[in-house]
N, C-alpha and C positions, 0 to 999 in steps of 0.2 A: 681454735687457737689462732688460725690464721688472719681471724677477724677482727679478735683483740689486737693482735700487732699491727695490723690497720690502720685499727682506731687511734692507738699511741703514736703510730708513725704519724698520721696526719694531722694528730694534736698537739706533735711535736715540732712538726714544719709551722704549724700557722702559732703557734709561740716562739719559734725562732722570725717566723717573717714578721711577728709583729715587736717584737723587742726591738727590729731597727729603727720602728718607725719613731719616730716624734712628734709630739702634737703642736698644733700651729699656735704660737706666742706674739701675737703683731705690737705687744706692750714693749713701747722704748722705754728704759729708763735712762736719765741723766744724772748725773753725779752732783751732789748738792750745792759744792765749791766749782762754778762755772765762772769764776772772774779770769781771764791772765794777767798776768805778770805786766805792770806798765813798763815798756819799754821804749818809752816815746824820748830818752837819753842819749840812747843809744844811736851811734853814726850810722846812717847806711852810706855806703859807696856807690859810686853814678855808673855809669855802666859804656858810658859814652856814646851809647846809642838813640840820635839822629834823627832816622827814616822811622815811616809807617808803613807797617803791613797789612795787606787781608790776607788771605791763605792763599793766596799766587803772587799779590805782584806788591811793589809800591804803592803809596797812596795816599792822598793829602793829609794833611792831621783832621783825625775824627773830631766833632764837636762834642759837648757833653749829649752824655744819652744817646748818640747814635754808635752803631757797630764797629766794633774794633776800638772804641774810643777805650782809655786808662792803657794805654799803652807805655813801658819804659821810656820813652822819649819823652811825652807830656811832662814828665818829673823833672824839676831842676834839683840836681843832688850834689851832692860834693866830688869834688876830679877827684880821681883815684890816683895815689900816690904809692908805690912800690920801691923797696930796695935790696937788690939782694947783695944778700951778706957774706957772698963770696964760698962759701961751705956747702950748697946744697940748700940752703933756708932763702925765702923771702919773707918781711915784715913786712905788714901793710902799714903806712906809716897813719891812716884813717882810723883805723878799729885799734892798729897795736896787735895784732892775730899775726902770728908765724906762722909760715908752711915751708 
């Protein structure tokens, strides 16, 4: 009897240890509708930022293709205009967005 219980005991462990496991799926799928949204209308706001960085210090403006280049400075964007509304809200007066 003790060897029957054993048996089920250890046929019980490796059906619990192996219910966790999952088999390996390395298949991505993508979803069929991969377009976005054009949103090439819409304002972005400048940010007013100037300087270049690397991960320490200042640094000339990158050229295309080299490191650090697509930096927010490289962008000429629109000045950012704010007004607040005296209540706790600001409008951006660019986008039209409250906060």
């Amino acid at each position: 009897m003790k060897r029957i219980t054993g048996i089920l005991l250890a046929g019980l462990i490796v059906l619990i240890i192996s219910a966790g496991c999952e088999s390996e799926d390395n298949n991505v799928t993508t979803p069929d509708n991969t377009e976005l949204p054009d949103i090439s209308g819409y304002p972005v706001v400048g940010t007013n930022q100037t300087a270049y960085y690397d991960t320490e210090n200042e640094i000339a403006e990158p050229t295309v293709g080299a490191a650090y280049y697509g930096q927010d400075a490289q962008y000429i964007s629109i000045t950012p205009e704010y007004v607040d509304n005296g209540d706790g809200t600001i409008i951006d007066m660019v986008t039209g967005l409250m906060w």
